[in-house]
C-alpha positions in Angstrom: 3.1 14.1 -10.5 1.0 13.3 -13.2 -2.6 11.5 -13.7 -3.0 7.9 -14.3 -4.1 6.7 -17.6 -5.9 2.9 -16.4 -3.2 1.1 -18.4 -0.8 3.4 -16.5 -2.1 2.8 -13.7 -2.4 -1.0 -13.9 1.6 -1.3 -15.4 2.7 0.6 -11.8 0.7 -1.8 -9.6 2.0 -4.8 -11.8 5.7 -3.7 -11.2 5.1 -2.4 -7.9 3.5 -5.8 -6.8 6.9 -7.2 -5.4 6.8 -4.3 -3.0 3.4 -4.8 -2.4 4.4 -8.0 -1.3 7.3 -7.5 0.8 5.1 -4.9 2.4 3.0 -7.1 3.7 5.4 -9.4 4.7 7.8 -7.1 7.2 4.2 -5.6 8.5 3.0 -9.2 10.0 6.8 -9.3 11.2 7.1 -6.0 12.7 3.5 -6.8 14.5 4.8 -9.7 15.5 8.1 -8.1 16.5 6.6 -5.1 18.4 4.3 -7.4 20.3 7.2 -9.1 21.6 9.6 -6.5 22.6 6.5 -4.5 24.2 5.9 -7.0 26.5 9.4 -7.8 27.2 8.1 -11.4 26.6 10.1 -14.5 24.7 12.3 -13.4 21.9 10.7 -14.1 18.3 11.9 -16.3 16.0 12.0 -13.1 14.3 14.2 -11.4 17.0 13.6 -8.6 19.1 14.2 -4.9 19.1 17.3 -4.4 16.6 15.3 -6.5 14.0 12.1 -4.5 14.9 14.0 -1.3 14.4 15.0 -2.8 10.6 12.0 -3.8 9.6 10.6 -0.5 10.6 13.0 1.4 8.0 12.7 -1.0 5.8 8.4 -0.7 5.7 9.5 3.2 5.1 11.8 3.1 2.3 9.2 0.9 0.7 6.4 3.0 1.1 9.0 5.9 0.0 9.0 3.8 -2.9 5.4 3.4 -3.8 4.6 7.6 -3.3 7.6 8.1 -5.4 5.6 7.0 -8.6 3.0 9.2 -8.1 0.7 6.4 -6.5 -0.9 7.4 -2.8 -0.4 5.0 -0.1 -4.0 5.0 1.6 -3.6 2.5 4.3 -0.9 0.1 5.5 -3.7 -3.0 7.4 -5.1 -3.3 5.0 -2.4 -2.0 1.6 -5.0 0.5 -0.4 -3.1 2.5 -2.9 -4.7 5.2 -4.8 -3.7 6.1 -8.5 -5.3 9.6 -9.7 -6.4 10.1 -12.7 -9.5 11.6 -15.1 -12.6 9.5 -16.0 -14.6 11.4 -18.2 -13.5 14.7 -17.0 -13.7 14.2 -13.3 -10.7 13.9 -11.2 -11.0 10.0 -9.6 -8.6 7.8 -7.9 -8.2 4.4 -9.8 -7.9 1.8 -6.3 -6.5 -1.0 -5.5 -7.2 -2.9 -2.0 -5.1 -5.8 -0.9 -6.4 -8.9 -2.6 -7.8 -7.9 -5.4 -6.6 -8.9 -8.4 -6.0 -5.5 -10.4 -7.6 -2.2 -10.6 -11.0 -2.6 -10.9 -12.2 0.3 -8.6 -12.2 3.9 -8.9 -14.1 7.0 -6.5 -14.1 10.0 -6.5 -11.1 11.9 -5.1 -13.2 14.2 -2.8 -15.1 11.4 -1.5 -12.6 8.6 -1.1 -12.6 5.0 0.0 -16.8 5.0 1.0 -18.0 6.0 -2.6 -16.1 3.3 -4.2 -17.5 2.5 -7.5 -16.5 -0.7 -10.2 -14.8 0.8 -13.0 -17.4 0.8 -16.5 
């Protein structure tokens, strides 16, 4: 795939926030979910193991979803998703960490999530 213009970059997360979302929904259920079927304890509101299992594949085909576009899934607790792209001839990752409002991030590809720096 391709490099990330910032308006690139910022359109994908826009129309990849309602998987963002449900992301973080099914992973607070599946923690929930796996607590409960690990310690054999009361069934969940949620359920138990068959509705563990589903939320499971359903967290993958989501995060299929997001590397599909080109975009790198960094972390799942918390959501980080990397965008690559070129600022002023150096190879950066545009990021986004859960609760932030857009892409106001980028570092440097080779130095990741430490040598974050606000965009100029």
């Amino acid at each position: 795939m391709g490099l990330f213009t910032l308006d690139e970059a910022r359109a994908e997360l826009d129309r990849l926030r309602p998987v963002l979302d449900e992301i973080i929904t099914l992973r607070a259920d599946a923690a929930e979910l796996g607590a409960v079927v690990h310690a054999g304890g009361r069934p969940s509101p949620l359920g138990g193991l068959p509705e563990l299992k589903a939320a499971t594949a359903r967290l993958d085909d989501l995060m299929t979803e997001i590397q599909q576009t080109g975009a790198v899934l960094k972390s799942l607790a918390p959501l980080l998703v990397d965008f690559p792209s070129d600022l002023d001839g150096a190879e950066v990752d545009l990021c986004w960490l859960e609760g932030e409002p857009g892409i106001n991030w980028y570092h440097r590809g080779d130095l990741g999530f430490a040598a974050r720096r606000p965009l100029p």
